[in-house]
N, C-alpha and C positions, 0 to 999 in steps of 0.2 A: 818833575820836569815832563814837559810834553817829547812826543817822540822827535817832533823839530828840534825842538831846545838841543835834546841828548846826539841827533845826527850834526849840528851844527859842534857841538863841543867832539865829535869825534872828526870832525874838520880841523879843528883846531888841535887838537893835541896831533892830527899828519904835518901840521906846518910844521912845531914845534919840535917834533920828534925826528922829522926830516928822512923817512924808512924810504930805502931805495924800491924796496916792495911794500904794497901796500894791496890788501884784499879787501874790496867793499862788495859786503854781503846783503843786498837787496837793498841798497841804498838809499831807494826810492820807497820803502815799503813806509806806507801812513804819514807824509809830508804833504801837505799844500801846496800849489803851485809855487807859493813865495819860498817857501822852506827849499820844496827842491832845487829851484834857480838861487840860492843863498850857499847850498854846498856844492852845485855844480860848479859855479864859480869858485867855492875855495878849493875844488880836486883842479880844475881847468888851472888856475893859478900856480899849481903845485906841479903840473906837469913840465917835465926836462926827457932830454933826452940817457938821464941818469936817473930816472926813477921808469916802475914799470905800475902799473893798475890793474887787477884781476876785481873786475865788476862785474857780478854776479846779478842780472835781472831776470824776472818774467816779463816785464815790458820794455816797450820800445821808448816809451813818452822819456825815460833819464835820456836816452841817448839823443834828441833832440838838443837839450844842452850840455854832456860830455861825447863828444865825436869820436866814436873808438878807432884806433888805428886796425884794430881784426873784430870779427865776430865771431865764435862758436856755438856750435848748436850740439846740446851733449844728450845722450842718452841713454842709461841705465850705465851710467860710470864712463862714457865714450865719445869720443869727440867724433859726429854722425855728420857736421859738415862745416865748413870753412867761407869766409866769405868777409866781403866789407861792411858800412852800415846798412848798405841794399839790401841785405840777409837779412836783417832784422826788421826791414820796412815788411820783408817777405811775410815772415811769422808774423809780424800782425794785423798784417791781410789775410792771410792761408790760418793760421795756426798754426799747432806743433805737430798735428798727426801725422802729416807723410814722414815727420823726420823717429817716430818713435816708431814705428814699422820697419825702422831701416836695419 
């Protein structure tokens, strides 16, 4: 299976499974444009306000099509700042260095 294939089937076993938490752990790592917009739509569809998402990225481009309610910016085990998606437009303008000095 390609790594699409395996993120779209881990899409599918969140509908089926219905987990009030759900951690997606680099989500976007090795997906195509289409692959991404294919699971972004299936997390987007799966959101309620009885489920929660801890979406773990280095980039910004997932969050183009999943819109986070928060951002965090962590550093060496530490949540170093808080913010909306504007934070994240930040870091990939800027980078992460001011926030790993912190």
């Amino acid at each position: 299976f390609s790594g699409g294939e395996k993120k779209r089937f881990e899409t599918l076993q969140m509908a089926l499974l219905e987990p009030r938490m759900a951690v997606l752990d680099e989500t976007d790592s090795g997906l195509d444009i289409d692959a991404l917009r294919v699971v972004a739509d299936g997390v987007n569809a799966l959101r309620s306000p009885e489920r929660s998402f801890l979406v773990i990225t280095h980039y910004q481009r997932l969050l183009d099509y999943i819109v986070p309610d928060h951002v965090h910016i962590l550093s060496e085990g530490r949540i170093v700042k808080s913010g909306d998606k504007s934070l994240a437009l930040e870091v990939e303008q800027a980078g992460y260095a001011e926030f790993q000095a912190a």
